[in-house]
C-alpha positions in Angstrom: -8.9 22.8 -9.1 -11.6 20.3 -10.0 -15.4 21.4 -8.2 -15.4 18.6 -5.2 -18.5 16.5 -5.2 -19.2 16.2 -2.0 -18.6 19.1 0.5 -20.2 18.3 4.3 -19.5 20.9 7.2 -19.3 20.0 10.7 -19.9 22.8 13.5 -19.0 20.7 17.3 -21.9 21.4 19.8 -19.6 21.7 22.9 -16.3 23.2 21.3 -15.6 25.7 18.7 -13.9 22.7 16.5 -15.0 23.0 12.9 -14.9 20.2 10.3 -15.5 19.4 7.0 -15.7 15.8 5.2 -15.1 16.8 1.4 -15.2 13.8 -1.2 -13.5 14.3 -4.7 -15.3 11.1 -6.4 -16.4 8.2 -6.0 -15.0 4.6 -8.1 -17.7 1.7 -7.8 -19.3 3.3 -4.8 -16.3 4.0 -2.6 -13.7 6.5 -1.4 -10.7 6.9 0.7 -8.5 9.6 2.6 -7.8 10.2 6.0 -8.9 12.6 8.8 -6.4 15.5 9.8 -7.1 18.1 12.9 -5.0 21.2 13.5 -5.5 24.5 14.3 -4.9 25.4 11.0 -7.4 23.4 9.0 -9.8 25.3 6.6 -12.4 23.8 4.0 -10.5 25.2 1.1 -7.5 23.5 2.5 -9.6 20.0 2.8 -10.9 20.4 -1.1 -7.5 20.5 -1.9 -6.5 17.6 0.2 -9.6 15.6 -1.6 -8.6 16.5 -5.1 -5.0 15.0 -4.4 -6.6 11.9 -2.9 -8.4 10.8 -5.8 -5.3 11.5 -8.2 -3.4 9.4 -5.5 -5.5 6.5 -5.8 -5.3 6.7 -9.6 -1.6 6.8 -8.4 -2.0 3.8 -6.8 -3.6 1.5 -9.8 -6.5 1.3 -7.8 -9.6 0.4 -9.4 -11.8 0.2 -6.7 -11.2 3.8 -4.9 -12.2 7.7 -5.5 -10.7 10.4 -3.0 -11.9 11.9 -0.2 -10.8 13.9 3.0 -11.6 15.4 6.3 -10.6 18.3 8.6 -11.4 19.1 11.9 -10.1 22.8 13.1 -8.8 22.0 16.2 -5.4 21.7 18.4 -4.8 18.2 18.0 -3.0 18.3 21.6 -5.8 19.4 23.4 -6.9 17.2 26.2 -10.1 16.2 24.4 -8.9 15.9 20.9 -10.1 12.4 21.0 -13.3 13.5 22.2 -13.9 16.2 19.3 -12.2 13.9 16.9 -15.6 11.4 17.8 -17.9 13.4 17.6 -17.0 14.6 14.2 -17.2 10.9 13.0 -20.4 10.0 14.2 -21.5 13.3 12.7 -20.1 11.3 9.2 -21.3 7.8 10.0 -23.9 7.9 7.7 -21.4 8.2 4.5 -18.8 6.2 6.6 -21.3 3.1 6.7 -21.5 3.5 3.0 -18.3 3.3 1.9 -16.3 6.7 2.7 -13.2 4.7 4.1 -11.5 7.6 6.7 -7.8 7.0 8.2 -5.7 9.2 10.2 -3.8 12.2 8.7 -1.6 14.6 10.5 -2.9 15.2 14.1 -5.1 12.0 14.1 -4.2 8.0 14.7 -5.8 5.2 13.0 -6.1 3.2 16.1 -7.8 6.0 17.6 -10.5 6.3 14.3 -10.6 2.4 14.3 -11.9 2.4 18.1 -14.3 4.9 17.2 -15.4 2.9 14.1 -15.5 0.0 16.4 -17.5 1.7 19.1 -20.5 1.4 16.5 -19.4 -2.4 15.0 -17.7 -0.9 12.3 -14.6 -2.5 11.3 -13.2 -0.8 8.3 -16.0 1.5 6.2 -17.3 -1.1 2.8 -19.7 -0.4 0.2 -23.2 -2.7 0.7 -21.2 -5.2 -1.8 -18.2 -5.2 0.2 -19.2 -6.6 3.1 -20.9 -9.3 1.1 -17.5 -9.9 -0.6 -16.0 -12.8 1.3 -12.6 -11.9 -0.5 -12.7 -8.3 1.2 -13.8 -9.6 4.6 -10.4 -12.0 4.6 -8.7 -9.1 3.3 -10.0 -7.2 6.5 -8.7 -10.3 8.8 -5.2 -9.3 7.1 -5.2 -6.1 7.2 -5.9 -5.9 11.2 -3.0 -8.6 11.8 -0.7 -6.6 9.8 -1.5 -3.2 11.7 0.3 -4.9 14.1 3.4 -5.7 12.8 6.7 -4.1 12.3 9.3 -3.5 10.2 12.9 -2.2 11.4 11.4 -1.6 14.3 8.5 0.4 13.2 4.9 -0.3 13.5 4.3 -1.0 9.4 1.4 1.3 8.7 3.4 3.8 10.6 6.5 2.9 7.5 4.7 2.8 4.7 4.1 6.0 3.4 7.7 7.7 4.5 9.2 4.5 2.7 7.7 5.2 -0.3 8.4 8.8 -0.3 12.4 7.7 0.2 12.1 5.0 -2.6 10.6 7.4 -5.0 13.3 10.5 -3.7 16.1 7.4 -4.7 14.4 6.7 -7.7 14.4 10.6 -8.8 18.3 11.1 -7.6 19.5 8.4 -9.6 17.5 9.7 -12.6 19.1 12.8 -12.1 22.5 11.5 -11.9 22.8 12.5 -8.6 26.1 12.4 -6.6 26.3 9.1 -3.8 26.0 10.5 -0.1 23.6 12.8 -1.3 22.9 15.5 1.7 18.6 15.6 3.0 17.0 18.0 5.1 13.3 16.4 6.6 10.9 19.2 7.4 8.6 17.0 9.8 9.6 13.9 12.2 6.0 12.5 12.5 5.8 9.1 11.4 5.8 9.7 7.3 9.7 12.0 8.4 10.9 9.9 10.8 10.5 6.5 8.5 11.4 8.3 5.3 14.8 9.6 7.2 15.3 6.0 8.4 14.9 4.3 5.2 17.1 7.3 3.1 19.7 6.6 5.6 19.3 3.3 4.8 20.0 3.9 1.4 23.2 5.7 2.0 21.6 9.2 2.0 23.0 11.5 4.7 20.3 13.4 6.3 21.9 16.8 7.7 19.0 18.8 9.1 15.4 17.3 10.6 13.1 20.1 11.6 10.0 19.9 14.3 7.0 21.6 15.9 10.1 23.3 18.3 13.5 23.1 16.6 15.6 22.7 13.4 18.5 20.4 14.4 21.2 19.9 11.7 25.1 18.5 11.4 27.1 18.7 8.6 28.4 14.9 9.0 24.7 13.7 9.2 22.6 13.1 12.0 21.9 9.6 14.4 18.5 8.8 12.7 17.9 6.0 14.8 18.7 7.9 17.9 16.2 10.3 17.3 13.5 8.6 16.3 14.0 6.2 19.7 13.7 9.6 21.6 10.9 11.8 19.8 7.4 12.1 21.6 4.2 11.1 20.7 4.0 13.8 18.3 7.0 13.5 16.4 9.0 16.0 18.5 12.9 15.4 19.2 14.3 15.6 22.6 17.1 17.8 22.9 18.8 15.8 25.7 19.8 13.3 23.3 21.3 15.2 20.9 25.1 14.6 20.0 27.7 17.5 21.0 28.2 18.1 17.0 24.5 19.0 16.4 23.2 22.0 15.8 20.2 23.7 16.8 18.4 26.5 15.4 15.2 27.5 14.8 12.7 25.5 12.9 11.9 28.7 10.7 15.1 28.1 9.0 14.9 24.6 7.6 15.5 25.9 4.0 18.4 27.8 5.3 20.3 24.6 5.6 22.7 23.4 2.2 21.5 20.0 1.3 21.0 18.5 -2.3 16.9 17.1 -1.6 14.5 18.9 0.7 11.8 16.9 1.9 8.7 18.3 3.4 6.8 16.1 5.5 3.9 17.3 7.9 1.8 20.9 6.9 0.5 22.2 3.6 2.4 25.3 1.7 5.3 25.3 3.7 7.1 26.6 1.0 5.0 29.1 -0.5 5.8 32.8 -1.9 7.6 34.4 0.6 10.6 31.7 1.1 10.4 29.4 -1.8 13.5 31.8 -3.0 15.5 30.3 -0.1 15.3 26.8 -1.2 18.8 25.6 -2.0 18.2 22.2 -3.1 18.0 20.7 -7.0 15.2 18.4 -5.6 12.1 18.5 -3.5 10.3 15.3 -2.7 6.9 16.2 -1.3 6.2 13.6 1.5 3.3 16.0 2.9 -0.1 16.6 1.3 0.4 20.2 -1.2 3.2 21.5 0.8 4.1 24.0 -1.7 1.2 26.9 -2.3 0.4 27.8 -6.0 2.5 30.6 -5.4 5.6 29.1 -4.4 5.3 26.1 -7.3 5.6 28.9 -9.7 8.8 30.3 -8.3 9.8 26.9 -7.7 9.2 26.0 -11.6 11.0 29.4 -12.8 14.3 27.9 -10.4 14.7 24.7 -12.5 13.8 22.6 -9.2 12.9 19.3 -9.9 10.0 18.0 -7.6 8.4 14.2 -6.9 5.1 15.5 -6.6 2.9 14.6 -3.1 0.4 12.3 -4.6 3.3 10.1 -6.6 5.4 10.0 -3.6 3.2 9.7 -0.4 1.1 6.6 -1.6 2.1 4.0 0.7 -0.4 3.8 3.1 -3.0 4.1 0.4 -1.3 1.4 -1.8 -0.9 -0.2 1.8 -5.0 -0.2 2.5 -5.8 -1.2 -1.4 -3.6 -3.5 -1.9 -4.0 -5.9 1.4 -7.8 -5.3 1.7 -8.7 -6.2 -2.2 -6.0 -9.0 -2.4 -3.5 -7.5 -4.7 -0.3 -8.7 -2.0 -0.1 -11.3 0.0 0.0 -10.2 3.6 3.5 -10.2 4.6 5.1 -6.9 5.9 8.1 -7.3 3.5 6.2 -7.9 0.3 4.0 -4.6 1.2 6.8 -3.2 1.3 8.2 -4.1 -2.1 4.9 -3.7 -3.4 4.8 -0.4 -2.8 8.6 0.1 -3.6 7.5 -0.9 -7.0 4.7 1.1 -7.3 6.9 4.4 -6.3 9.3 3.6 -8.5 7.5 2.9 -11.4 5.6 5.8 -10.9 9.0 8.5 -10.6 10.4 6.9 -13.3 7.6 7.8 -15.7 7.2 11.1 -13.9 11.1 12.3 -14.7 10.8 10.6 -17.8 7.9 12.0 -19.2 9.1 15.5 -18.3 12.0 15.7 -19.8 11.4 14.2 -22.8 8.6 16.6 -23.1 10.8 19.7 -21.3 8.1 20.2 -18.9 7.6 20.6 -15.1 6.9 17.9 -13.6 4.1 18.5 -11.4 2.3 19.7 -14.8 3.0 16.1 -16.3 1.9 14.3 -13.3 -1.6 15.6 -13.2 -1.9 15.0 -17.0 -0.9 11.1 -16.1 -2.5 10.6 -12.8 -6.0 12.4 -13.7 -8.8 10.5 -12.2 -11.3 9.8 -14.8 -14.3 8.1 -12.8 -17.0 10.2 -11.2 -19.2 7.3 -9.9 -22.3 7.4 -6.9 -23.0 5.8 -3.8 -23.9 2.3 -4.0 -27.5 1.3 -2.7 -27.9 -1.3 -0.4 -28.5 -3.3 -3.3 -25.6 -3.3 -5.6 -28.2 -4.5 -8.5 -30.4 -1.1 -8.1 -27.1 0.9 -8.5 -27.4 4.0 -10.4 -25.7 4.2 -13.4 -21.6 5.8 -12.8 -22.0 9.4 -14.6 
């Protein structure tokens, strides 16, 4: 792993939350990445997260973007989350208000940053430059009417990135030759699971087993997608009393237990890690979470034959999303997001499979030979003309 740039740590004066604000690089004086909080967060953890950022934007074709990250240590269910997640971002406003861009992540919302951002007449973090740019700031305008919108009935920033991960998991199966009806098991049913089931099922995938913070549910015949997903909580957890009389339920410990074709992990890092990446009875993992596979478990992984869409090729969308509506790459229509970023993810499998087969290679190995972020840039000074030179 590349040395971060920028590592900042964050110790709450009223709770024992801990956070870090880590950023990879910057590209002309800007960087991206969101904010997660869980119990379970750790510095190392948020380098990691930061590292895959800034190959994500590269990713992305983004030319205006480096990667960056935060983590807050913290139950994300606690009655004053929001409160601890505030304090940690006025602790960063003084990089936020010069062009570290922070979103959500797992076990933060958007809407909830955005308020806070608001709170102290911020609307989305710019460069100096930016907030001269009268492109940008229309790009902005767009970008806040489409956070409202929806899209099969979800709100669209909540689609993005799970449809992306499905378009680039169809794109991968049908290099692979891959049988129609092919079986899926989601670890995850935040809102990057829950969309990327919807959409696969969509696409005539039959998703058999959807795992949770409480339960693994599975059925052979495939489960009611859209059922589930009009009955999970707030924090992408199913409810049991809607479940059909054919499900099964087990515990969530034994999502790789279940036979399937793709696996799909979608919420915590190195889930599949040394001591169960043996279990894993699929030909094809599509990582829709942030390094859900520990160094460990990717070499046991490799040594199985598994084929993988790595997480910073499939989980783009809400990146591509951000880049593409702010800077004035799309026009600002939910559907042509969409396809934009269908594109994007297909494109982007394609070369991945392709590349590592004709080179007989893993493909994780390839993509960070393709996807290397080149650009180590600085902040930009309130006068974009004073800049110092990128390094």
């Amino acid at each position: 792993m590349a040395k971060a740039y920028l590592v900042i740590e964050w110790n709450d004066t009223e709770t024992d939350a801990q956070g870090w604000l880590v950023v990879h690089n910057f590209m002309k004086g800007y960087t991206g990445g969101g904010t997660r909080m869980h119990p379970s967060v750790t510095k190392e953890e948020v380098e990691r997260l930061a590292e895959a950022m800034a190959y994500k934007y590269v990713a992305s074709d983004s030319e205006t973007t480096g990667g960056c990250k935060a983590g807050i240590s913290y139950d994300y269910k606690a009655p004053d989350a929001y409160a601890v997640l505030r304090r940690f971002l006025i602790a960063m406003m003084p990089y936020i208000d010069k062009g570290v861009s922070l979103g959500s992540d797992l076990g933060t919302k958007y809407e909830d940053v955005l308020e806070i951002f608001n709170e102290f007449s911020i609307d989305i973090p710019l460069t100096p430059s930016m907030k001269q740019d009268p492109a940008v700031l229309q790009g902005i305008k767009d970008f806040d009417v489409l956070m409202k919108t929806r899209i099969d009935g979800l709100l669209l920033n909540d689609a993005v990135t799970g449809y992306g991960v499905a378009f680039s998991t169809d794109e991968a199966w049908k290099y692979k030759n891959g049988k129609d009806g092919a079986s899926v098991v989601i670890q995850g049913f935040g809102c990057v699971g829950a969309s990327c089931a919807l959409k696969l099922s969509q696409l005539g995938y039959k998703i058999v087993g959807i795992s949770d913070a409480n339960l693994l549910v599975t059925c052979e015949e495939g489960l009611d997608v859209q059922k589930l997903i009009d009955h999970k909580n707030v924090y992408g957890e199913m409810d049991h009393d809607y479940f059909e009389s054919n499900y099964t339920v087990r515990s969530n410990e034994n999502w790789l237990d279940v036979d399937c074709d793709i696996v799909i992990p979608c919420a915590l890092e190195d889930v599949i890690n040394q001591s169960n990446a043996d279990s894993v009875k699929s030909s094809l993992i599509v990582e829709a979470a942030n390094i859900p596979i520990s160094s460990e478990g990717d070499e046991i992984i490799k040594h199985k034959g598994i084929d993988i869409v790595n997480d910073f090729v499939a989980n783009l969308g809400a990146i591509r999303f951000y880049d593409a509506v702010i800077f004035g790459l799309v026009k600002p229509d939910p559907q042509d997001v969409i396809d934009d970023i269908e594109k994007l993810c297909r494109k982007n499998t394609y070369q991945l499979f392709s590349q590592a087969k004709k080179q007989n290679r893993y493909q994780r190995d390839i993509a960070y030979e393709i996807f290397k972020p080149e650009v180590s840039d600085l902040l930009e000074f309130a006068d974009p003309s004073k800049k110092v030179a990128a390094q």
